[in-house]
One Martini backbone bead per residue (centre of mass of N, CA, C, O) as a GRO file, in nm:
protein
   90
    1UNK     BB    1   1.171   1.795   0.824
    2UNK     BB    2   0.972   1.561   0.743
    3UNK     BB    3   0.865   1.228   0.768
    4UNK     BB    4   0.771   0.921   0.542
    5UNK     BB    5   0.601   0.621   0.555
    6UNK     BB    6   0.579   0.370   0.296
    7UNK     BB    7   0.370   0.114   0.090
    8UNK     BB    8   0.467  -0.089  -0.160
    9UNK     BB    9   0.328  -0.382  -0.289
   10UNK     BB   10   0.582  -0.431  -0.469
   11UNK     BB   11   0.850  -0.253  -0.299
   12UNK     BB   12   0.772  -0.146  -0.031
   13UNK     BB   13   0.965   0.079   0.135
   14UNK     BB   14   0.963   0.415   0.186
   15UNK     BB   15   1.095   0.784   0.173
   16UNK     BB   16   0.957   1.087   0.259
   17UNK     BB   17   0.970   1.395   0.242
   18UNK     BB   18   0.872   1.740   0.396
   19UNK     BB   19   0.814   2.107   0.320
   20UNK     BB   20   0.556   2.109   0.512
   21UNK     BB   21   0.168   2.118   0.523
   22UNK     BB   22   0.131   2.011   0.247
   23UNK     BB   23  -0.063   1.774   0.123
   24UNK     BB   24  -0.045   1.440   0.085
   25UNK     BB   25   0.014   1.197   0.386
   26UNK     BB   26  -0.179   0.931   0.319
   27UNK     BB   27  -0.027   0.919   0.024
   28UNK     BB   28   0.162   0.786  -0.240
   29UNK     BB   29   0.426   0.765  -0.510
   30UNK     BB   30   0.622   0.562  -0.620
   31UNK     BB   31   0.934   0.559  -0.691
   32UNK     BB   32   0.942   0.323  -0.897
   33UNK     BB   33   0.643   0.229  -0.932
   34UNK     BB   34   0.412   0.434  -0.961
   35UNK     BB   35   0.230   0.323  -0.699
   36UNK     BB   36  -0.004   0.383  -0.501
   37UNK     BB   37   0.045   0.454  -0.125
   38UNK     BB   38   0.056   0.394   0.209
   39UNK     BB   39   0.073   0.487   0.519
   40UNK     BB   40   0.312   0.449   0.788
   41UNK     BB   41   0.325   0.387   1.110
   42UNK     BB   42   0.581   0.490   1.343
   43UNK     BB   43   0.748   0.473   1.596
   44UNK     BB   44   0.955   0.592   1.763
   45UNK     BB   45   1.237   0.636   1.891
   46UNK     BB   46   1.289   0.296   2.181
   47UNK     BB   47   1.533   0.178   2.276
   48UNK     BB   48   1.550   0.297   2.561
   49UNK     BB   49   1.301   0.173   2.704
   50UNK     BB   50   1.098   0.040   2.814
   51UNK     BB   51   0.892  -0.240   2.729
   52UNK     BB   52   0.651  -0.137   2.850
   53UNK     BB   53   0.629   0.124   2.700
   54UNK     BB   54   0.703   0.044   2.412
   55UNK     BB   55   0.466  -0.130   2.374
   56UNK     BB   56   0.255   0.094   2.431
   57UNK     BB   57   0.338   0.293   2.178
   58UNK     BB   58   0.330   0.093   1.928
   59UNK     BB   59   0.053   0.021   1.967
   60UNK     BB   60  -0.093   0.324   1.950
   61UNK     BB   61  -0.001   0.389   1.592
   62UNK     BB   62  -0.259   0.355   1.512
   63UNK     BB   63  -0.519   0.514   1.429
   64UNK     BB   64  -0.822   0.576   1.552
   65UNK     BB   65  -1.180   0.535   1.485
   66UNK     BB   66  -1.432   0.781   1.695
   67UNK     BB   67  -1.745   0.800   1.741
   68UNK     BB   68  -1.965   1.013   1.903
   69UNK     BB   69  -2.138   0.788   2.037
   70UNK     BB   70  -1.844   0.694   2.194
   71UNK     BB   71  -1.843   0.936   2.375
   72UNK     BB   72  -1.833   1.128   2.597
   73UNK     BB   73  -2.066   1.339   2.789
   74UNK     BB   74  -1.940   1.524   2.873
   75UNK     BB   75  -2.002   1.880   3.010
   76UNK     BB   76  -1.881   2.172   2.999
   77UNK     BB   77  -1.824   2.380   3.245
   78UNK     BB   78  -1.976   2.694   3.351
   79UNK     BB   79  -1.899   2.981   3.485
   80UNK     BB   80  -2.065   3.193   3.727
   81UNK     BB   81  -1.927   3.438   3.630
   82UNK     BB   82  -2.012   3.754   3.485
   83UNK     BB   83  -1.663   3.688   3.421
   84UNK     BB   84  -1.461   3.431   3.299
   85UNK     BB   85  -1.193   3.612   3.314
   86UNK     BB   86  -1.234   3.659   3.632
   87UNK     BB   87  -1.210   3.374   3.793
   88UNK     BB   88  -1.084   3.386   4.132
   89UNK     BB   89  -1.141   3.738   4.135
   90UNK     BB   90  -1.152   3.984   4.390
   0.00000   0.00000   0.00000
């Protein structure tokens, strides 16, 4: 079961379980005041981590939104064997 934690405006955080991969788990209603509530990311725990380790992973969990025009240009390229499940193979 996965766990999700989220911030309601009113009561504060909460925390829903999930039997699946259905359903919005990007929003929730608060169990208290049902109130539409926002997922909140948290690092996974890191309290062993070096600190430096740690700072890096905790920055970097909420998700970046990434437009293709800022994605890098490199095209794969393809292998030039007219088999390329055989590349590599004599």
């Amino acid at each position: 079961m996965a766990n999700y934690t989220f911030r309601c405006v009113k009561c504060g955080e909460f925390t829903l379980w999930y039997q699946g991969m259905r359903g919005n788990k990007r929003e929730a209603y608060c169990p208290d005041c049902n109130t539409l509530s926002k997922r909140l990311f948290k690092p996974p725990i890191t309290f062993r981590l070096d600190s430096r380790v740690k700072n890096r992973i905790e920055s970097g969990m909420e998700p970046k939104i990434v437009k293709r025009e800022d994605m890098p240009q490199n095209r794969k390229k393809r292998p030039n064997a007219a088999r390329p499940w055989q590349a590599g193979h004599s």
